[in-house]
C-alpha positions in Angstrom: 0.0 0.0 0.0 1.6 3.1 -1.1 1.6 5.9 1.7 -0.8 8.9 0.8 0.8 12.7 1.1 -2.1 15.8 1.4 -1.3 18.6 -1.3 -0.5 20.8 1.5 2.6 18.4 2.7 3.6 18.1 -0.7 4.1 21.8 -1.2 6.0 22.1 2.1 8.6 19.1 0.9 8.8 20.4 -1.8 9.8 23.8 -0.9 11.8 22.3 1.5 13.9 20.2 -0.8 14.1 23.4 -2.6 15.9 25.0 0.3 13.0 27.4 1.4 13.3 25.7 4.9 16.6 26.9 5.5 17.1 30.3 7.5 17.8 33.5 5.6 22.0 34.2 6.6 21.8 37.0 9.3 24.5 38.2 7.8 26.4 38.9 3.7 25.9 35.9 2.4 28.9 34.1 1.1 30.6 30.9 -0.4 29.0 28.1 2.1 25.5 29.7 1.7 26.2 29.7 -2.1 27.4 26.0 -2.3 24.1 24.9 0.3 21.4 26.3 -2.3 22.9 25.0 -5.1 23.5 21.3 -3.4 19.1 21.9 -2.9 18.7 23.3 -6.5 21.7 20.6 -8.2 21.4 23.8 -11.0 20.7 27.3 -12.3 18.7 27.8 -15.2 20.4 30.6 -17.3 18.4 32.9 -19.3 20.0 35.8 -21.1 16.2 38.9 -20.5 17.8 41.2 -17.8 14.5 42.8 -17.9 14.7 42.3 -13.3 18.0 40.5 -13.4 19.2 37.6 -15.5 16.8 34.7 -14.2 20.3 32.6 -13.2 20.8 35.1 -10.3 17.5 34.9 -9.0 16.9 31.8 -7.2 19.4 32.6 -5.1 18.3 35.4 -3.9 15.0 33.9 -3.4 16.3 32.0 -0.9 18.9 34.0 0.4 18.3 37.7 0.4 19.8 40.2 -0.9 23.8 39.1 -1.5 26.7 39.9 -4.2 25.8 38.8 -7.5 29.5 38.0 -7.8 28.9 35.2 -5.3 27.7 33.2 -8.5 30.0 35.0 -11.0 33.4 33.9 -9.0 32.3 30.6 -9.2 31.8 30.2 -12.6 35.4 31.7 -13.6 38.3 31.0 -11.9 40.3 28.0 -12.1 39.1 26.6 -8.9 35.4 27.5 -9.9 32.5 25.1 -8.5 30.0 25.7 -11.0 30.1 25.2 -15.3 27.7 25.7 -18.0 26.0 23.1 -20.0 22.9 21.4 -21.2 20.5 20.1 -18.1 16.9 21.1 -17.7 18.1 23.9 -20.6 21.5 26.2 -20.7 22.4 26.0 -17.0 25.2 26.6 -14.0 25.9 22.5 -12.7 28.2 21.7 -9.7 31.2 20.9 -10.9 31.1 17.7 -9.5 28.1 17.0 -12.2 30.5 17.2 -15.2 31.4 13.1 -15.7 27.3 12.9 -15.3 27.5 14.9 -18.5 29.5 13.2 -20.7 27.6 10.8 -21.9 25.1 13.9 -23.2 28.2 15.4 -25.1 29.1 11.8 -26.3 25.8 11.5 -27.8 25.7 15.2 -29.2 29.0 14.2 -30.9 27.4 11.4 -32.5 24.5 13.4 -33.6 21.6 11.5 -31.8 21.0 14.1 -28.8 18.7 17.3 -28.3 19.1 19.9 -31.1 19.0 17.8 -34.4 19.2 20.7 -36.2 22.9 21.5 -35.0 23.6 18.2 -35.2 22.6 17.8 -39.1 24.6 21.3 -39.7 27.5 19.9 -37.5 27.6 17.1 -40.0 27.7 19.0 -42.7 30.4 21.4 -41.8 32.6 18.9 -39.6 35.6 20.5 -41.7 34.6 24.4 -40.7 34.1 22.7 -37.0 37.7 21.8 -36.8 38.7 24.7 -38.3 37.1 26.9 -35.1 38.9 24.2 -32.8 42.1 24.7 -33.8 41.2 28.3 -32.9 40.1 28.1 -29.6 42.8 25.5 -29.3 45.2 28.6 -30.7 43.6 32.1 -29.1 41.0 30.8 -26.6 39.3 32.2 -24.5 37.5 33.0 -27.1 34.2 34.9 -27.9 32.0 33.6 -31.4 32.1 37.5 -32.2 35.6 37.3 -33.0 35.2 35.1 -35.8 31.9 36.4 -37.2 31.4 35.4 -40.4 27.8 35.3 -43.1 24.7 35.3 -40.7 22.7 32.3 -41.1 19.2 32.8 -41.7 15.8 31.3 -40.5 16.2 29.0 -37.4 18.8 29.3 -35.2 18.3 33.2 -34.0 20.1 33.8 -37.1 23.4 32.4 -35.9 26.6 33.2 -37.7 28.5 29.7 -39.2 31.1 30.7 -36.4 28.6 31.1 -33.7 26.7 27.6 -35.2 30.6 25.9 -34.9 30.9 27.2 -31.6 27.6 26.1 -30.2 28.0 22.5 -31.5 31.8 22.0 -30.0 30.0 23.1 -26.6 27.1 20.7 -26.8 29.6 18.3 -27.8 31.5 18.9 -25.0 35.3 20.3 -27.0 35.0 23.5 -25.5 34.0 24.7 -22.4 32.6 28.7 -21.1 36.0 30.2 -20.1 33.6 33.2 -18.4 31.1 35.8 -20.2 31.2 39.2 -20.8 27.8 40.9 -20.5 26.2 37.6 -21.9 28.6 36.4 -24.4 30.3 32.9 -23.7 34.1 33.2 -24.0 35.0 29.5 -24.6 37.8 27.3 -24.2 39.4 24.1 -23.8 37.7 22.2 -20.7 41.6 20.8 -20.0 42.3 24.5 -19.4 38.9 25.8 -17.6 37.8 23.1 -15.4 39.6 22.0 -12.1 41.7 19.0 -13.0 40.5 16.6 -9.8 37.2 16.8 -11.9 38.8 16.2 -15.2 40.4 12.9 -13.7 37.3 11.8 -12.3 35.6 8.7 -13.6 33.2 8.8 -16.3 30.0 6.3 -15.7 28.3 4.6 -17.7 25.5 6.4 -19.4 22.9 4.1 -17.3 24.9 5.0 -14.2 24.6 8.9 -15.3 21.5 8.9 -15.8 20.8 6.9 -11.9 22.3 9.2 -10.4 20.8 12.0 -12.3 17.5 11.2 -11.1 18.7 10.8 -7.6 20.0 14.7 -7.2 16.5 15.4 -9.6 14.7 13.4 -6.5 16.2 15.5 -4.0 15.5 19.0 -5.8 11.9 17.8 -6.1 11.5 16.3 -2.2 8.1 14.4 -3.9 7.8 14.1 -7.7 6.0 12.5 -10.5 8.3 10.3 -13.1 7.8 13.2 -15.2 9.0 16.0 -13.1 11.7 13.6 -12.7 12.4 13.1 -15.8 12.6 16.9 -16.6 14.7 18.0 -14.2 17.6 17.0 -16.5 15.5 16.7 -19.7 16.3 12.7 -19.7 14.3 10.8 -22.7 12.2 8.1 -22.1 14.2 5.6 -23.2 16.8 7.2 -20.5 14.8 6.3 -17.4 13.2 3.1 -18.3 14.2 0.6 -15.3 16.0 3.6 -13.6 13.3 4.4 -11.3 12.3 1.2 -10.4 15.8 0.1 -9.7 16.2 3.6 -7.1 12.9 2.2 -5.3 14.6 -1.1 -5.5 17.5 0.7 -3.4 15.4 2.4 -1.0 16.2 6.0 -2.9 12.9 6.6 -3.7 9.3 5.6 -2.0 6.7 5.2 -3.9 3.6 7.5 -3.2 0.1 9.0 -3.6 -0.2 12.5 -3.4 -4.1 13.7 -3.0 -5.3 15.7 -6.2 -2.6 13.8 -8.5 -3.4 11.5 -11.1 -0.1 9.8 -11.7 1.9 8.1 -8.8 4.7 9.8 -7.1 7.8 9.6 -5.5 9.2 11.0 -2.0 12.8 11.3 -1.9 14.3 9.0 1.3 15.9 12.2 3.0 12.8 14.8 1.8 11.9 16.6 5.0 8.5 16.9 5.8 8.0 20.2 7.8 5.2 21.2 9.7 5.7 25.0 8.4 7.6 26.9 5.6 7.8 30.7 6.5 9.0 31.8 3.1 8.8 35.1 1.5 10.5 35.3 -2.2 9.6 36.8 -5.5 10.7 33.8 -8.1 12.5 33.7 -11.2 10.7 32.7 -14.1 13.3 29.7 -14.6 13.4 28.8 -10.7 13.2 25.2 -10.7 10.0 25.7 -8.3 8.1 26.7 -11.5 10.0 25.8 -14.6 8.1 23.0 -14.8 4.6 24.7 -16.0 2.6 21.6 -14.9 4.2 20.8 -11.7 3.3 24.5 -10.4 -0.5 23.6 -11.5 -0.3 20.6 -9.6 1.6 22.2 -6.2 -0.3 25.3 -6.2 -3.1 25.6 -8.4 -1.0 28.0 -10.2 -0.9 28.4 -14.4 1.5 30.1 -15.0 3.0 31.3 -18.6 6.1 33.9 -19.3 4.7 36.1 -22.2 8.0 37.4 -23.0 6.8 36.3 -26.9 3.2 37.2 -26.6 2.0 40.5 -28.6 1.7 43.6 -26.2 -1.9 43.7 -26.2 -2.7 40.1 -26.0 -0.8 39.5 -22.6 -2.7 38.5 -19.8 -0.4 39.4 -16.7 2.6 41.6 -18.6 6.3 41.0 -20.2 8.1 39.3 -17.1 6.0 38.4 -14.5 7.3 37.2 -10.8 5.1 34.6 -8.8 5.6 35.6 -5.2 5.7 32.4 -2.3 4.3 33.6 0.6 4.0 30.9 3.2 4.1 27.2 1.2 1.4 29.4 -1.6 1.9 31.0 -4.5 -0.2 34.3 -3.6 0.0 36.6 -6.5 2.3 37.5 -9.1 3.9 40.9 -10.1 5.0 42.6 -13.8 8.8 44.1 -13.2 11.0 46.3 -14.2 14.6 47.5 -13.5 15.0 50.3 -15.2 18.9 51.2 -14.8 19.2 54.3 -16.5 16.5 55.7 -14.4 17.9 54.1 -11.5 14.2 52.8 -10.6 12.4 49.3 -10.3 9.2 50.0 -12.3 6.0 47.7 -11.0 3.9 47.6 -13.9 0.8 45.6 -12.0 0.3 43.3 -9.4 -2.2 40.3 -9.3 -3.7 38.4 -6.6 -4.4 34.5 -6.9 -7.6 33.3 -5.3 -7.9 32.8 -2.2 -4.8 35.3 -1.2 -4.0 36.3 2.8 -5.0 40.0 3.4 -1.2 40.8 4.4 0.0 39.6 0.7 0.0 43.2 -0.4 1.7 44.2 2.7 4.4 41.3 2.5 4.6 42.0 -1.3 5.8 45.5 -0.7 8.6 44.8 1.4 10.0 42.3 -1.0 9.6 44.9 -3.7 11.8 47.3 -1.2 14.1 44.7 -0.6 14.7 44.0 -4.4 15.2 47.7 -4.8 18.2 47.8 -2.8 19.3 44.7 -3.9 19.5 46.0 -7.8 20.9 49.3 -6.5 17.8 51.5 -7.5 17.0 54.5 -6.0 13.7 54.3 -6.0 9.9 52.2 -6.5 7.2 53.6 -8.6 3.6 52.0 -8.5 1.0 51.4 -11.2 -1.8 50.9 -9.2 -2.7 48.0 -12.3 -4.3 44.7 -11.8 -6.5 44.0 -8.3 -3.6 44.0 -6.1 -2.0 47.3 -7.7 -4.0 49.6 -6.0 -3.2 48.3 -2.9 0.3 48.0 -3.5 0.0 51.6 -4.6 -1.2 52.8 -1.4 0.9 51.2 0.9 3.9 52.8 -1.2 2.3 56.3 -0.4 1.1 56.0 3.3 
C-alpha cells in the first residue's frame, strides 16, 4: 500500500527540498551559503532577459536575500570555480562535481543523436569548418564567437553566424567549455584549461549510471515528484529512465507514493523533509526550478502560469516578465517588473492576486519589492496601481 501525502505536505517538501526551509543568513551571504542552495537546486537555469535581473541570479536570492551577485559569477570563472555551464533542464550553471554525469550527453551530441537535431545535421555538414574553429580556440581561446563572425545564417537558429553555429556545437559536444562571459557572451575554451583538474580525472559512468544518479539529485531537488517532473529536471528521454526508477525504489532512494489531487503516482525522496511550516517570502525567477516545470506548479499550487516574454503587447494576460511571489508554502500573487537602470528605478507595472490570497499579501509584497530595490541598487519604487492588487500596492507605497 503506497503511503498517501495531502497537497499541502507536498508543497511544504517540496519547498523544502528546494531549500526554502533553510534560514535566511543573518548576515552577507557568502561561499558556504552559495554552495548549500545549489547542493538543494543541483542547477541554475540561465536565461540571457535582464529585464529584473538575469533569471540565473535569482533563485538565489529567493532563498537568500539580498547578496553579491558575484557570489555566483566567482564561481563560474576562476580556475578553482564550482560551478560550469551546460545542457540540463536547458543552458544551465551545474556543480562541478556533475560534469562526468554529462559526458555521456556530449558523447551523444557528438554522434549526432541528442537534443538539437538541427545542430547536429549542420554539425555534419560542416565537420571540416568545425575543426577549423577548434584549432582556434585550441590557438587564441578564450574566445568569444564575435571574433570570428562570419555570413549570418538565416531562418532558425536566432540567425546564428556559421562561427557562432561551430561554436555552439563543440560546446554541446563537449570540446570546449565557457572560459567566463562578458555581458552575456560565452568566452569559450578548452575544458583541460577551464575546469579544475580533480574533476577532469574523475571517472566517467556509464550512461545508465549517469543517468541513476541524475534522477537521484532530480529526487532531491523535487523532495516528492511525478516520473515526469523527474524526468525533466535533466530533460532525460524516455528511453533514459526506463528501469532507472524502479531500480532507485529497488535501493530504498525513492518511496513510492500518492499525493491527494494527483493522477499519476509519485515519488518521496528517502531524505525529503517533511516540515510542519515553511515561512517563506520570495519573489521567483521565471526559470526557478519551483516553476520551470509549467505543470508541476498547477499541480503544487493551483498555479498556471505562462512567461509572455513572446506574446504580442496587447494580447498579454499578466505583462512582459512576471514574478510569482511564495508567501507561506502558496503562490499568492504574481507581479509585472521592471529595472530600469538608467532611471535608476524598479518599475511595478501591476500586481495580481491569486484566489484565495491572505489580506497581508500586499503588505508582505511591498517589502519584498523594497528589498529588491536595494538589492538592484535603485533609487527608487514607482507603483501602477494596475491589476486588483496594484491599488493596494499603490497605497501602501504612499502612506
Amino acid at each position: 500500500m503506497k503511503e498517501k501525502i495531502s497537497l499541502a505536505a507536498a508543497r511544504r517538501i517540496a519547498l523544502a527540498a528546494q531549500g526554502f526551509l533553510d534560514p535566511r543568513p543573518a548576515g552577507t551571504p557568502d561561499r558556504r551559503h552559495f554552495a548549500r542552495v545549489l547542493s538543494r537546486t543541483g542547477l541554475l537555469q540561465i536565461d540571457s532577459v535582464s529585464a529584473v535581473v538575469r533569471a540565473h541570479y535569482m533563485p538565489l536570492y529567493s532563498r537568500l536575500g539580498p547578496y553579491p551577485l558575484a557570489l555566483l559569477d566567482n564561481a563560474a570563472v576562476t580556475r578553482k570555480r564550482t560551478v560550469f555551464e551546460y545542457w540540463a533542464h536547458e543552458a544551465s550553471f551545474l556543480p562541478v562535481e556533475t560534469y562526468p554525469l554529462m559526458r555521456w550527453r556530449m558523447q551523444r551530441a557528438e554522434q549526432g543523436d541528442e537534443m538539437y537535431l538541427g545542430l547536429a545535421k549542420w554539425g555534419r555538414e560542416h565537420a571540416a569548418y568545425i575543426e577549423e574553429i577548434y584549432r582556434e580556440v585550441v590557438a587564441r581561446g578564450p574566445i568569444a564567437a564575435s571574433a570570428l563572425e562570419g555570413q549570418k545564417g538565416s531562418g532558425g537558429w536566432w540567425g546564428w553566424s556559421h562561427a557562432k553555429h561551430a561554436f555552439e556545437w563543440l560546446f554541446w559536444a563537449g570540446r570546449i567549455t565557457t572560459a567566463h562571459r562578458r555581458g552575456f557572451e560565452r568566452f569559450y575554451d578548452l575544458p583541460e584549461r577551464v575546469l579544475p583538474q580533480a574533476i577532469l580525472d574523475l571517472p566517467v559512468p556509464t550512461p545508465e549510471d549517469a543517468h541513476r544518479e541524475l534522477l537521484r539529485i532530480s529526487a532531491r531537488a523535487h523532495g516528492v515528484a511525478t516520473s515526469g517532473d523527474l524526468r525533466d529536471y535533466f530533460r532525460l528521454s524516455p528511453a533514459d529512465m526506463k528501469g532507472r526508477l524502479e531500480e532507485l525504489v529497488e535501493l530504498g532512494d525513492l518511496l513510492p507514493v500518492r499525493v491527494e489531487g494527483w493522477d499519476k503516482p509519485a515519488y518521496l525522496h528517502k531524505d525529503a523533509r517533511i516540515p510542519r511550516k515553511i515561512e517563506a517570502r520570495a519573489l521567483l525567477a521565471p526559470f526557478d526550478p519551483v516553476v520551470f516545470e509549467r505543470s508541476r506548479s498547477e499541480r503544487l499550487f493551483d498555479f498556471h502560469y505562462r512567461i509572455e516574454i513572446y506574446t504580442p503587447a496587447d494580447k498579454r494576460q499578466y505583462g512582459y516578465y512576471v514574478l510569482p511571489f511564495l508567501l507561506g508554502d502558496r503562490i499568492v500573487a504574481r507581479v509585472d517588473l521592471k529595472a530600469d537602470r538608467p532611471a535608476s528605478v524598479l518599475r511595478v507595472h501591476a500586481a495580481y492576486a491569486e484566489p484565495g490570497t491572505p489580506p497581508e499579501t500586499a503588505a508582505q509584497l511591498f517589502e519584498e519589492l523594497k528589498q529588491m530595490q536595494g538589492w538592484l541598487g535603485l533609487e527608487r519604487m514607482e507603483i501602477t496601481p494596475a491589476g486588483d492588487l496594484g491599488p493596494a500596492l499603490s497605497d501602501i507605497a504612499v502612506s
